[in-house]
C-alpha positions in Angstrom: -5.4 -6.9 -15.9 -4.2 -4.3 -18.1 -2.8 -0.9 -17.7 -6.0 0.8 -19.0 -8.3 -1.1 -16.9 -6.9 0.9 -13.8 -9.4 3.4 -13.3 -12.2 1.1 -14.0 -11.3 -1.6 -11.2 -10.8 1.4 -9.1 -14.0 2.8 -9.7 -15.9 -0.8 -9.5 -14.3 -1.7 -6.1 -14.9 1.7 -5.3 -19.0 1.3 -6.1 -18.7 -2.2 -4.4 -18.3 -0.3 -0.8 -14.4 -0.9 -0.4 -12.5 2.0 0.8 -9.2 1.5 -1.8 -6.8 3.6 -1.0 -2.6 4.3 -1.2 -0.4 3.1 1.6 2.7 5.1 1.2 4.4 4.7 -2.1 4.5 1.7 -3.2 1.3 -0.4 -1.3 -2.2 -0.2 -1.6 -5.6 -1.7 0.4 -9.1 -2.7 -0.7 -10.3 -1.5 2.0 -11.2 -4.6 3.6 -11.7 -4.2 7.7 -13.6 -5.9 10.4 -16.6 -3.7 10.0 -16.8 -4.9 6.0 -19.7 -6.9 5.6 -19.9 -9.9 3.8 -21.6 -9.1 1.0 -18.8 -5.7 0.3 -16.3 -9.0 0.4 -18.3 -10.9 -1.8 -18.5 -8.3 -4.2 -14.5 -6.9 -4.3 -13.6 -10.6 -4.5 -16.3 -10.9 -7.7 -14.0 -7.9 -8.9 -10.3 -9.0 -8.2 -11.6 -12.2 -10.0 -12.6 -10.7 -12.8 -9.8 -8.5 -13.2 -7.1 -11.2 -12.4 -3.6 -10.4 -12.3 -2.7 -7.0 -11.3 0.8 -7.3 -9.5 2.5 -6.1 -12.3 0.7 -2.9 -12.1 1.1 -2.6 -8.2 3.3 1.3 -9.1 0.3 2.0 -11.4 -2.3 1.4 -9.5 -0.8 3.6 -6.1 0.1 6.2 -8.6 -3.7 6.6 -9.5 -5.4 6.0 -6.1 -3.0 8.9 -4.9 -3.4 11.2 -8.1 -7.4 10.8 -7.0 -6.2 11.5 -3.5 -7.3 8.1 -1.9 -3.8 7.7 -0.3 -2.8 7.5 3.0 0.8 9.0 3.7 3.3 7.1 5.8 6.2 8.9 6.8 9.6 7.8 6.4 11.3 6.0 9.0 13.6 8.2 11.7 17.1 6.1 10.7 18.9 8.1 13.4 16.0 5.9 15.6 17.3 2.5 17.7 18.2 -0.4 15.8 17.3 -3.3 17.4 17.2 -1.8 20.4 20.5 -0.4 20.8 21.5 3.3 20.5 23.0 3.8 17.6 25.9 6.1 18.5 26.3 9.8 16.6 30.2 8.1 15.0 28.3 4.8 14.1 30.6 4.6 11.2 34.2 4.1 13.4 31.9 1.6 15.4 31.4 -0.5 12.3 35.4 0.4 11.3 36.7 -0.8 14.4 34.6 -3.9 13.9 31.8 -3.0 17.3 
């Protein structure tokens, strides 16, 4: 797949029933759910197949689906949060100094 071919594989997966969308900044979805029926999967598969290759455009393609505003936003994680299950404490950098 080429850069140009973008909006049409959108817009044919798109027609095939699949709900793509934007997962955050850097993922997308075809859509594909439990509630797909076979023949929708048939048919986006037809497509990827067609298409081929389209890793290399994996920025591209989440650029466009959110520019047409099929994105779903995903916050950034809280870093202040646990990790691993222990509290990080508020002077976490003398922990890591004194070798905690």
């Amino acid at each position: 797949m080429e850069r140009h071919e973008i909006p049409e594989f959108v817009a044919a997966i798109i027609a095939a029933g699949s709900n793509i969308c934007a997962i955050g900044p850097a993922h997308y979805c075809l859509g594909d759910d439990e509630e797909t029926s076979d023949e929708v999967r048939q048919n986006v598969n037809a497509i990827v197949q067609r298409y081929g290759e389209r890793s290399h455009l994996l920025m591209e393609i989440v650029q466009y689906l959110q520019l047409r505003g099929r994105a779903i936003d995903i916050p950034a994680p809280d870093c202040s949060m646990l990790f691993a299950g222990i509290p990080i404490p508020a002077d976490h950098r003398s922990a890591v100094t004194a070798g905690e």
